[in-house]
N, C-alpha and C positions, 0 to 999 in steps of 0.2 A: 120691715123693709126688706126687700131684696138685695142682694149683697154678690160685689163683684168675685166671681169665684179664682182662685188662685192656680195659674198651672202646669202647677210641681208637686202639691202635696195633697192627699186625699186627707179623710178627716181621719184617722188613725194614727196619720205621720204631725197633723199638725196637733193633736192631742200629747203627742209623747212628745213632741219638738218643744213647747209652754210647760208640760210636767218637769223635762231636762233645766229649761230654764228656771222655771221656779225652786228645785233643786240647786243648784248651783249659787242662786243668790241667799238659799235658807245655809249652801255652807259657807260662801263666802263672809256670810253675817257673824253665823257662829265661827266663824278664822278672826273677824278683826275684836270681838267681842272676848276670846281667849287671849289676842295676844294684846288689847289693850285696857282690859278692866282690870286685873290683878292691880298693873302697876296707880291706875286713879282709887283703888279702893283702897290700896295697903297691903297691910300682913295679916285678911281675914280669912283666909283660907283659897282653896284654886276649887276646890269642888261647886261642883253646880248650884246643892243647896247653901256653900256656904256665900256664893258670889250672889244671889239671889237675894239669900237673908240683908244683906252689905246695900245692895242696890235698895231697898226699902226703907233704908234708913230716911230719915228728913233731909238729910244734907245730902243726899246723893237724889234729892228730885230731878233737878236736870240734865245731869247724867242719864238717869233713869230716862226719862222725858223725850231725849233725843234717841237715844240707844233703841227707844221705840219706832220714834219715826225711820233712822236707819235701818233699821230692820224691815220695816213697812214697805220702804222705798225698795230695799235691795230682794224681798220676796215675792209682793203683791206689783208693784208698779213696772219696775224694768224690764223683769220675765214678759208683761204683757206685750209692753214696749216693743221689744227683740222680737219675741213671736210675730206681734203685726209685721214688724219690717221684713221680716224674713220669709213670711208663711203671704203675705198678699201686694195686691199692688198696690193701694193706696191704704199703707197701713192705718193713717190718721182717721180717713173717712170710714176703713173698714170698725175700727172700735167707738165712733161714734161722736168723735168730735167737730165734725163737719156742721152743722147746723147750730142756728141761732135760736135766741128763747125771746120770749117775748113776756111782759110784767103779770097779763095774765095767767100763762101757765104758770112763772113763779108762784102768785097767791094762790091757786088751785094746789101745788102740790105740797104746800105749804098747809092747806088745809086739810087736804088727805093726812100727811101724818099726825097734824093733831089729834084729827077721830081716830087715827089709829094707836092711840095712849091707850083710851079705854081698854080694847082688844089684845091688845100686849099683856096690858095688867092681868086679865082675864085669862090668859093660858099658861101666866105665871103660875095661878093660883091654883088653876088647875093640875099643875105640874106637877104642884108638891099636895096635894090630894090624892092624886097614887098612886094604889098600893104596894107603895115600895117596901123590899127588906130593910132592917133596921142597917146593916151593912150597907149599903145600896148609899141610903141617905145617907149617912155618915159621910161617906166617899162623895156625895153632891154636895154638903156642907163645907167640907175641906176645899173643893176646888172653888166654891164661890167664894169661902173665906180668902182665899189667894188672889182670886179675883180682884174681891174688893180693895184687899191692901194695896193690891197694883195702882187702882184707879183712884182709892187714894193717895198714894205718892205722886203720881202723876198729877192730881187736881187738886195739892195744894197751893191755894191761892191766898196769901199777906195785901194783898193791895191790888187797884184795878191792873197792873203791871202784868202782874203774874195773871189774871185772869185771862187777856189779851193772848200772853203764849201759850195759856193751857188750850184756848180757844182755836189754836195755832193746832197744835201739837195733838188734841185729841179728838178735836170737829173739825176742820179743814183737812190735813193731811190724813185720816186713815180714812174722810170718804173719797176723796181722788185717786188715794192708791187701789181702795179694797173696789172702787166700783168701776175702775179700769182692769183690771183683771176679772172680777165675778159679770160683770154685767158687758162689757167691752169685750173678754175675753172668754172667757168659759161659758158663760152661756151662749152669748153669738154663736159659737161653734156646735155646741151642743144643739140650738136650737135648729140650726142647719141640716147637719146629721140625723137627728131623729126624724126632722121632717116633724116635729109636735111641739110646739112650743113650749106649751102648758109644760109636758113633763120637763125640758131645760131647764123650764125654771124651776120648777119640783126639786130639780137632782142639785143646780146651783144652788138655791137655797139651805137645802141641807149641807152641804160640804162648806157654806159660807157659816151656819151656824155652829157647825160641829169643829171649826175650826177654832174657834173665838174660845173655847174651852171651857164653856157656862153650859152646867148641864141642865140646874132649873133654868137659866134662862132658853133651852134649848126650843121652844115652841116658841117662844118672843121673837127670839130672832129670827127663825125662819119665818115668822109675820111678816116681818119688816122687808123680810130679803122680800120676796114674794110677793109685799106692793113694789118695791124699787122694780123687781123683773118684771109686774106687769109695765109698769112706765115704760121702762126700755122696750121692751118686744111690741109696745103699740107704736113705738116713736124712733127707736135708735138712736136717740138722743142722748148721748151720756151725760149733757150738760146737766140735764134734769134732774139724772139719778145724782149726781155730784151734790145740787145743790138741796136735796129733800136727802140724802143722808146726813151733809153738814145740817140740815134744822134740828134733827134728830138727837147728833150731837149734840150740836150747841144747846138744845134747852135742857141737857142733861147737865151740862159743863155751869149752864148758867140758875140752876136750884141747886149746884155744887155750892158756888161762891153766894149766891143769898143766904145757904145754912153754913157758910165758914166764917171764922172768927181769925183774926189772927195769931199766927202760933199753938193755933187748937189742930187737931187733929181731927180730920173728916170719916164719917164712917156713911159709905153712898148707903149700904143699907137699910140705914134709919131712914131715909129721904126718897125713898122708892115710893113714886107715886101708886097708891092702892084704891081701885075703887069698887063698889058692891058687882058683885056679876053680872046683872044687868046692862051695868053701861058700856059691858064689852058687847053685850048681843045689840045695842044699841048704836054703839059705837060701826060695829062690823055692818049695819044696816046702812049707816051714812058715805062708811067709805063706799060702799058698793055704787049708792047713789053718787058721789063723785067722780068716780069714773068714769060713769054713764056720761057725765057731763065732760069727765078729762078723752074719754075718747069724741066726743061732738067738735072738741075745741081745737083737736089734734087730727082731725081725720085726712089731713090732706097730707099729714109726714104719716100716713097708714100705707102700705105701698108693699104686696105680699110678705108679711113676716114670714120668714124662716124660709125663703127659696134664693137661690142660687142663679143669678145670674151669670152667663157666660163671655169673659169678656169682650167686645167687639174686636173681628183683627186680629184676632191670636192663633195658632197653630195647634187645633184639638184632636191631631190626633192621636195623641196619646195624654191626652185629659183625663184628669183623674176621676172626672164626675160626670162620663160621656155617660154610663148606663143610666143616669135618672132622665127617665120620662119628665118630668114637671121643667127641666132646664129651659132656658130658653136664649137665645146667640142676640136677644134685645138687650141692650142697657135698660138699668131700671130710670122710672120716672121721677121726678122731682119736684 
């Protein structure tokens, strides 16, 4: 979609203007987390690994739980928030919340990422196929072990009760946050800027995966990322990406709680859907073919991706994005 351009800030200023903010809420987060977990843990210690070890406990789940979501919200969501407001004129529209969804695009992309199970699994498997130094892996081992314990403290579930918040807590809220800044935020702009979309989403992708701190999963998630950014870049629709990141989640959240017990202790590793290689080459053949179908379905929110409308009525001359050729002083269509 074309996108109304803002005229105060080129892309460099509103690149660092969303870094600052994202900044700011990663210290904010770390300020109320120093100054109010000591006193909910105890006398476990003040150092990082000892507040960490404490948060993993069973009994500190919802602590843990929320201290997530707070964090989500005060790094991935508000930063995006503040940038729009600040850096465009119709913050809302410009990240992608403007537009309505309809039941069929829900079940298309609802089926995209199913076929995108296979294809996950498959550059998992890949991942750790190679040739890494023994070093190397060790240090991927250690960080997914971390991982995991994470995702199990957080996705212990005793009863439908707790499944309901887990579902809260680790499928709703981190895809609203993480796909209003990665797909809302950073890639819109990026994709604007390069003038390429494809690579936006490349580079979003990667910084979306590399972030999550999974190193074997690091080819999964950029999968993932990079169907959500094609969604977006065909449609700017964030609704979309919200609701095919929460599927993703939640069928994670929800082979959580079919392999929990109560008071047992979850290990996601063991329950890590694995399938033969094949059904990723298989898999990556259908989603392709659903696209083909998700852009036929979607072609009339297709509306030039990645160019820069100028907004009607405004005073350019000292506009930030007067030397692009492709501008154009039309509102975009709708």
């Amino acid at each position: 979609m074309a996108h109304l351009a803002t005229k105060r800030f080129n892309y460099w200023s509103q690149l660092a203007i969303g870094s600052v903010f994202c900044g700011i809420g990663f210290f904010i987060a770390g300020l109320l987390a120093l100054l109010f977990l000591p006193g909910q843990l105890g006398n476990h210690g003040t150092s990082a690994t000892a507040i960490t070890e404490s948060l993993l406990k069973p009994e500190n789940t919802n602590l843990f739980r929320w201290l997530n979501s707070i964090t989500a919200f005060l790094f991935f969501f508000l930063p995006a928030i503040f940038y729009a407001l600040l850096c465009h004129k119709k913050p809302f529209v410009h990240l992608g919340f403007n537009k309505g969804i309809n039941i069929q695009q829900i079940l298309l992309i609802v089926f995209i990422m199913m076929a995108a199970l296979p294809v996950v699994s498959m550059l998992q498997e890949i991942t750790e196929m190679l040739p890494w130094k023994h070093a190397t892996m060790l240090k991927f081992k250690e960080a997914e072990d971390l991982y995991n314990r994470q995702v199990a403290v957080m996705a212990r579930m005793n009863d439908f009760s707790d499944y309901l918040i887990t579902m809260v807590v680790i499928a709703f809220l981190p895809a609203l946050f993480e796909e209003t800044l990665f797909r809302g935020g950073l890639q819109n702009l990026l994709s604007r800027w390069f003038k390429m979309p494809i690579l936006a989403i490349v580079v979003t992708s990667v910084i979306f995966s590399a972030i999550h701190g999974s190193y074997i999963g690091f080819l999964s998630r950029f999968a993932l990322s990079f169907v959500l950014g094609w969604m977006y870049y065909r449609t700017s629709n964030i609704w979309l990406n919200i609701i095919a990141h929460f599927f993703n989640n939640a069928f994670a959240v929800t082979m959580l709680y079919a392999a929990s017990r109560p008071g047992q202790k979850i290990d996601p590793s063991k329950i890590d859907e694995r399938f033969p290689l094949w059904y990723g080459l298989v898999g990556l053949i259908i989603v392709i073919g659903l696209f083909v179908l998700f852009e036929k379905l979607n072609k009339k929110q297709i509306d030039r991706p990645g160019e820069e409308v100028l907004i009607p009525g405004g005073d350019f001359l000292s506009n930030p994005f007067e030397n692009e050729p492709r501008f154009t002083n039309q509102p975009p269509t709708t």
